[in-house]
N, C-alpha and C positions, 0 to 999 in steps of 0.2 A: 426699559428697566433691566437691571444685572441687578438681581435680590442675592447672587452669590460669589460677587467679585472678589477675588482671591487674597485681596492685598487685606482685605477687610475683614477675612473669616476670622473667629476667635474659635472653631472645632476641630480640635488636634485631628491626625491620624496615628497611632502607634502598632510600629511593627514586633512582632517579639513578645506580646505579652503576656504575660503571665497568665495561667488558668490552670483548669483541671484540678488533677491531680490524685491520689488515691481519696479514697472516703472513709477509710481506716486510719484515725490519727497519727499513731508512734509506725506504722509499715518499716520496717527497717529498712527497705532499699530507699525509700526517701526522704533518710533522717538527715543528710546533709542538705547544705546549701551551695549552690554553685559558687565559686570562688574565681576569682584571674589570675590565681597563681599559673603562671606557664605565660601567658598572655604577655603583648608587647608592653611594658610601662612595669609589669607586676602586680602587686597588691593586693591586699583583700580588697574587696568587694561590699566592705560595712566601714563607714567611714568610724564607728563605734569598735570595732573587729578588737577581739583579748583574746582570739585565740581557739576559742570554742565553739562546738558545729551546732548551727539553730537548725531547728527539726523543718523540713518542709512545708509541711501542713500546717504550720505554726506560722511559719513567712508569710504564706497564701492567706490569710486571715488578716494576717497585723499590715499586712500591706495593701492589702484590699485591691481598692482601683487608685491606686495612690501613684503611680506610674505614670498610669492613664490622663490623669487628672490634672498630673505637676508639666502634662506637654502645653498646659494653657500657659504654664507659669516660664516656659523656658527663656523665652525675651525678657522678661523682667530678672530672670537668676541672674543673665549674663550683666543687662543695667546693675543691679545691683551691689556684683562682686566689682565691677569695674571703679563703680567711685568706693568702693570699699577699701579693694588695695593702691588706689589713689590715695585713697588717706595715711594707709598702712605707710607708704612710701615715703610720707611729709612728716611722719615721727620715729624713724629708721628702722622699719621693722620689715621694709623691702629696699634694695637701692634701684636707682635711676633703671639701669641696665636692665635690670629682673623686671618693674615696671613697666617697662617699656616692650620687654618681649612679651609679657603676661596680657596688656593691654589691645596690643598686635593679636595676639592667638584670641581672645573673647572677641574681638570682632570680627575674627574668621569664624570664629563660632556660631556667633549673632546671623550671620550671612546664611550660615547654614541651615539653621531654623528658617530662617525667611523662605530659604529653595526647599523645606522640606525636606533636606536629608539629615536632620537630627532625629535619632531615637533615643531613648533610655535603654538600655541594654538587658537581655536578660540576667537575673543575678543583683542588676542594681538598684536599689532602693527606691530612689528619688531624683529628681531632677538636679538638685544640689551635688550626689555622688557625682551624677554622670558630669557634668562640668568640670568638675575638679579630676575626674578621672581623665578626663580628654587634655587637661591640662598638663596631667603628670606625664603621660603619654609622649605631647609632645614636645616639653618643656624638660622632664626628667623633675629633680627635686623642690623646684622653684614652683611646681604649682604645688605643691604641700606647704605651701608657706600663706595662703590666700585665705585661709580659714580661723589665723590668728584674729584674735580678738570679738569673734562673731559664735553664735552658736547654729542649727538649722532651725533654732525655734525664731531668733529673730530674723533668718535667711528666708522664710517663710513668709513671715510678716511682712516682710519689705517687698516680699514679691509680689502677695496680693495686694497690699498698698496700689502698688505701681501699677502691675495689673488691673486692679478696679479702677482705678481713676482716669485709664486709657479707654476701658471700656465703657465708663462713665459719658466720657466725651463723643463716644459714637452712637450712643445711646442716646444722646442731647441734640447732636447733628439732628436725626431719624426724626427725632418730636419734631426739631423748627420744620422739617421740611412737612412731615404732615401738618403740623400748623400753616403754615403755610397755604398748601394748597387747599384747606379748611377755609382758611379767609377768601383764597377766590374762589370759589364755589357759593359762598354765602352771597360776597356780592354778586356775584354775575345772577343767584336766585335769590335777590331779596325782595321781590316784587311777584313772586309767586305761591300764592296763599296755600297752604294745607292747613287741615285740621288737626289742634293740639288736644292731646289727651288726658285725661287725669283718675285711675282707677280702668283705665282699659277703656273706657268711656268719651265718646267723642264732647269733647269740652266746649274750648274755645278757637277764634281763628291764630294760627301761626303760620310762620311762611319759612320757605326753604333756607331763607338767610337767617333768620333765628337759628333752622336746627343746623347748619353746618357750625354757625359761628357760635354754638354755646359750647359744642367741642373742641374749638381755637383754643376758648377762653380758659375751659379746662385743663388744658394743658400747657395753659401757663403755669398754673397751680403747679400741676404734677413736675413741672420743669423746679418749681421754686424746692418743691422737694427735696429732687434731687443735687441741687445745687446745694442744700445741708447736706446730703451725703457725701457730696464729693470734697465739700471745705474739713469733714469730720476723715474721708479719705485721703486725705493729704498733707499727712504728715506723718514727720519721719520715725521710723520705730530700732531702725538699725541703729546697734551698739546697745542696746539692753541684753542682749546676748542670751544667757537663758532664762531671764527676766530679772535679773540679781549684777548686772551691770558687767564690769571687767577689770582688770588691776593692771592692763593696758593703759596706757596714756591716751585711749582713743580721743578726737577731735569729730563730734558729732555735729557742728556747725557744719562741719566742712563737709558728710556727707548728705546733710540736708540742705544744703546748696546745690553741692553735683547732681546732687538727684532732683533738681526746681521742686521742693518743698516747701509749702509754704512757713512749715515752724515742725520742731519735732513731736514727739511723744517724749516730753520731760522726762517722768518718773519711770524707772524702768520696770516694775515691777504694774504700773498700769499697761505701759507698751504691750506686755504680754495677757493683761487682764483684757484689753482690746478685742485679742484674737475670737470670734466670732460675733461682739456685739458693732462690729464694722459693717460685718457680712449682713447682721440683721437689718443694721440702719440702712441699708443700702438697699435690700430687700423689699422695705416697704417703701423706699421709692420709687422702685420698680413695679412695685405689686399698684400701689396709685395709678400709674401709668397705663399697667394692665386692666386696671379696671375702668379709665377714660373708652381704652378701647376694644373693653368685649362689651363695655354699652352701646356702640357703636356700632358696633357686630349685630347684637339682635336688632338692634332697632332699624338696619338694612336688611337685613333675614326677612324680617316681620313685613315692614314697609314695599318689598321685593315679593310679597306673595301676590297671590290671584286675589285675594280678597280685600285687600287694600290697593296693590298697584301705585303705589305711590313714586317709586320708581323701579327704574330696570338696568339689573348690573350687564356691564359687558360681557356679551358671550365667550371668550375663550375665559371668563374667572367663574364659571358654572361646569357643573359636568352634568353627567346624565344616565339615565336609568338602563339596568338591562330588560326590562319588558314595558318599562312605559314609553312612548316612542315623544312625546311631548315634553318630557320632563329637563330642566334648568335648573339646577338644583346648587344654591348660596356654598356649596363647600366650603369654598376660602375663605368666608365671614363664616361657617360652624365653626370651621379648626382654628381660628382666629380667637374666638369665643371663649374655646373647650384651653387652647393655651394658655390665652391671660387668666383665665381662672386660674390652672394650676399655678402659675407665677405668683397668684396673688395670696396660694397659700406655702410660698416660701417662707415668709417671715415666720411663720409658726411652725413651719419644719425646724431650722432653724435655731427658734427659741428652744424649742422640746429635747433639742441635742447641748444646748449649751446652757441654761438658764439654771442649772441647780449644780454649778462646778463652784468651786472655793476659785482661789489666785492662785495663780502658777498655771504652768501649762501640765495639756491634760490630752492622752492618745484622742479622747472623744473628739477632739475640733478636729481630725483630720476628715472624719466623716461628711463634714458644712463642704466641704468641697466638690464632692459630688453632686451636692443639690445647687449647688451657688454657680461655680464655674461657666456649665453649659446654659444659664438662665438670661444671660446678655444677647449669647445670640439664638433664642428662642424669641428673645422680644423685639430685639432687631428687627427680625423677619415676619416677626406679626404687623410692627410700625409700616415696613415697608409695603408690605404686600397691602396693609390698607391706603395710603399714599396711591397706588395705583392705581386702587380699583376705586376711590373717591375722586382721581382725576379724571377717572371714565364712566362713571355713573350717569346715569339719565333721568331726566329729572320728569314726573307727569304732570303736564302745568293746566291743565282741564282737570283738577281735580274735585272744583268745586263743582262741575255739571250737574253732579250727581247729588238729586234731590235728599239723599241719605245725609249729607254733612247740613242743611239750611240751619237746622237747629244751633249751629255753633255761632251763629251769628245772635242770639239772643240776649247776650249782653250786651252787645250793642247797641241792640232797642232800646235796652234798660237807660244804657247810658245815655242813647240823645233824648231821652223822655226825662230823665231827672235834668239834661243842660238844659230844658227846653224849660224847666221849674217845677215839673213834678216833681214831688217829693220820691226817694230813691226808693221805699218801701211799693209806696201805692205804686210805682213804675213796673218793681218788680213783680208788684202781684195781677198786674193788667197783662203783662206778656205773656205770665202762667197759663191767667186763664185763657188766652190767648190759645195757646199750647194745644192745653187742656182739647178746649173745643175744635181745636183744625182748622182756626183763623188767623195764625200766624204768617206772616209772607216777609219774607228778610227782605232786607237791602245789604247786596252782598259788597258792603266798603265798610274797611277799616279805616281809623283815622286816629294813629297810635303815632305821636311825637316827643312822649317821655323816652327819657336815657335807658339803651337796650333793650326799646321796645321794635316790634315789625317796623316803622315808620324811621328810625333813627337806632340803629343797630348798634352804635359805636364800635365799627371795626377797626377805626383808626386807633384810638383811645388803648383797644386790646392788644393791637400788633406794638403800642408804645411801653404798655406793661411786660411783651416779648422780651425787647430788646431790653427793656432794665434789669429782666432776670438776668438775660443772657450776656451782660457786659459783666456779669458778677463770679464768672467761672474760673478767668484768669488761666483759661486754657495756654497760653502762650509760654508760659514761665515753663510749664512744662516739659514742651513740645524743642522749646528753646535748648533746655537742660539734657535731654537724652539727645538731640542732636549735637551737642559740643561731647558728648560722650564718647560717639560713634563717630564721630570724625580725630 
């Protein structure tokens, strides 16, 4: 397993960034802002710039981690401007020639992200400036032309669009694949009895193919989720511009096609009402998810101690004590646990930052970034690293030896004493007393052949529910679209 294969990370690195700074508000030596005047290309350094010097300390605040954050977003800035001034192009507001260079240079650009040597610069804002500034650079006046007809509030939107629905889909990979090996784990132990719980309380019998495959099942659910997140992520919000449209001739068909969308965001003034109730929808998909599997999590934690033993994780996914010389201790399923929790109170982050804004956009939603961004590949790595250590889990199939579980079998008395024509009361109240007096003696067989019972699991039936989710994503359109982009 590679849990940090490169092609697949979504955790920027950024050089240059912004910090510090005096703790003294107005400090006169740091009342300007750095600027590119002198610099190759020129220009101010505020794609906004009248002229006037913003206080430093002022910058450091309004900008936050907003640098930091926009390096998630930089492959989708570039998709985005690309079918942007595509369009620009087809209602003359770029010619062929300018196209065509502008197009050439964003996929030098794009390239450059992929190897890593894209930063945000100090000085510059957002991921949006620095594009355009790389443009003007080395293009001269023709990338000042690529911002016609768009604003950064909808440069933004389209980015996370594009963005979540990329991450969307690696995020859907991760599930099938631990589903997946959830379903062979069930069968390969669904003839191996443990005891099910109810209240902490040893109940009834269940077997190892129940408890992997009620986790399969689960995350189909959580998959169907997300697949409303992803059909409510996919769609186009470019060209609402700063939520109030534009007096441009734009053609938003045409960038909701280049961009494989499935339809846009019509009304532009929702396009921008959008901006964070996307991020929340999307949230508690993930936070669903998160919570399949930090159940998951204790219940190997738990099942993994000395006093159940029910199974035993792989040694190298344990660590170990500095004075107990014995100790194995579930790490990867605590930290597993203790993440999906905090995932799962994203959506309420979230809401608490956006849920009481009027329409229009508002500096508040650049905050949702911080907590949203890095929350794909926090789950990623939880999905994966359980995937692992479920394909190497070991299973203790003697578990019934132990005269502690016979009790769980006592419904099953019940029940062949009521099929035998005792009535179901008197049945249950003859085991009691049974019980009671310590004349009870099981017969340790089940003999469960109802649907998604131990006897008849329906794992087939569940992997068929998979695939119906999973044909419904329509990952292709996508995938399709940014590739004729980039070529």
């Amino acid at each position: 397993m590679n849990p940090n294969k490169k092609s697949e990370q979504t955790t920027p690195s950024l050089q240059g960034r912004a910090g510090g700074g005096s703790s003294k508000l107005f400090k006169k030596s740091e009342q300007t802002t750095p600027s590119l005047q002198g610099r190759k290309g020129g220009g101010s350094s505020k794609l906004w710039d009248k002229g006037f010097e913003i206080n430093a300390e002022i910058e450091r605040f309004t900008v936050g981690k907003d640098r930091e954050m926009d390096l998630y977003l930089a492959e989708a800035d570039v998709l985005g401007s690309m079918a942007h001034i595509t369009m620009l192009e087809s209602i003359g507001l770029l010619s062929a020639d300018e196209l065509k260079a502008l197009l050439a240079e964003l996929r030098h650009i794009y390239g450059e992200i992929q190897n890593g040597q894209f930063t945000i610069e100090e000085g510059i804002e957002d991921v949006h400036s620095e594009v355009e500034l790389l443009l003007t650079r080395r293009l001269g006046d023709m990338g000042k032309k690529i911002h016609s007809g768009r604003s950064r509030n909808d440069q933004v939107l389209v980015d996370l669009k594009l963005f979540t629905r990329r991450q969307l889909k690696l995020v859907a990979e991760d599930v099938k694949a631990l589903f997946r090996k959830l379903q062979e784990q069930s069968e390969r132990y669904k003839d191996v009895l443990m005891p099910g719980y109810t209240h902490l309380q040893v109940a009834m019998p269940s077997s190892f193919g129940l408890w992997f495959g009620a986790y399969a099942e689960s995350l189909v659910d959580d998959l169907m989720f997300l697949q409303a997140a992803f059909r409510m992520t996919n769609r186009n919000p470019l060209g609402s511009a700063a939520g109030y449209g534009s007096s441009f001739p734009l053609n938003r068909q045409m960038t909701t096609d280049l961009l494989g969308f499935d339809s846009m965001d019509y009304n532009v003034v929702y396009a921008q009402m959008g901006r964070g109730k996307m991020e929340r929808n999307v949230a508690f998909a993930l936070a669903s998810i998160a919570g399949t599997v930090a159940k998951l999590a204790f219940d190997a934690c738990l099942f993994n101690s000395q006093n159940f033993g029910f199974v035993k994780l792989p040694n190298e996914c344990t660590t170990g004590s500095s004075i107990m010389p014995h100790k194995k201790n579930p790490d990867v399923f605590e930290l597993t646990r203790a993440r999906c929790n905090k995932i799962q109170a994203l959506p309420q982050q979230i809401m608490l930052i956006m849920n009481n804004l009027p329409s229009g956009y508002f500096r508040d939603l650049q905050m949702i970034k911080e907590v949203f961004l890095p929350a794909f590949q926090e789950l990623r790595d939880c999905l994966r690293m359980t995937t692992y250590i479920v394909s190497r889990i070991k299973v203790n199939e003697h578990i019934l030896d132990d005269p502690r579980y016979d009790l769980m079998f006592s419904v099953e008395e019940v029940n062949r004493l009521a099929s035998e024509g005792m009535p179901f009361r008197d049945a249950y109240k003859k085991v009691g007393l049974d019980i009671e007096a310590g004349k009870f003696q099981p017969r340790k067989e089940v003999h469960h052949t109802h649907e998604g019972s131990i006897g008849n699991l329906c794992n087939a039936q569940i992997a068929a529910l998979m695939e119906e989710v999973w044909s419904g994503f329509n990952f292709e359109r996508m995938e399709e679209a940014e590739k004729r982009l980039l070529q």
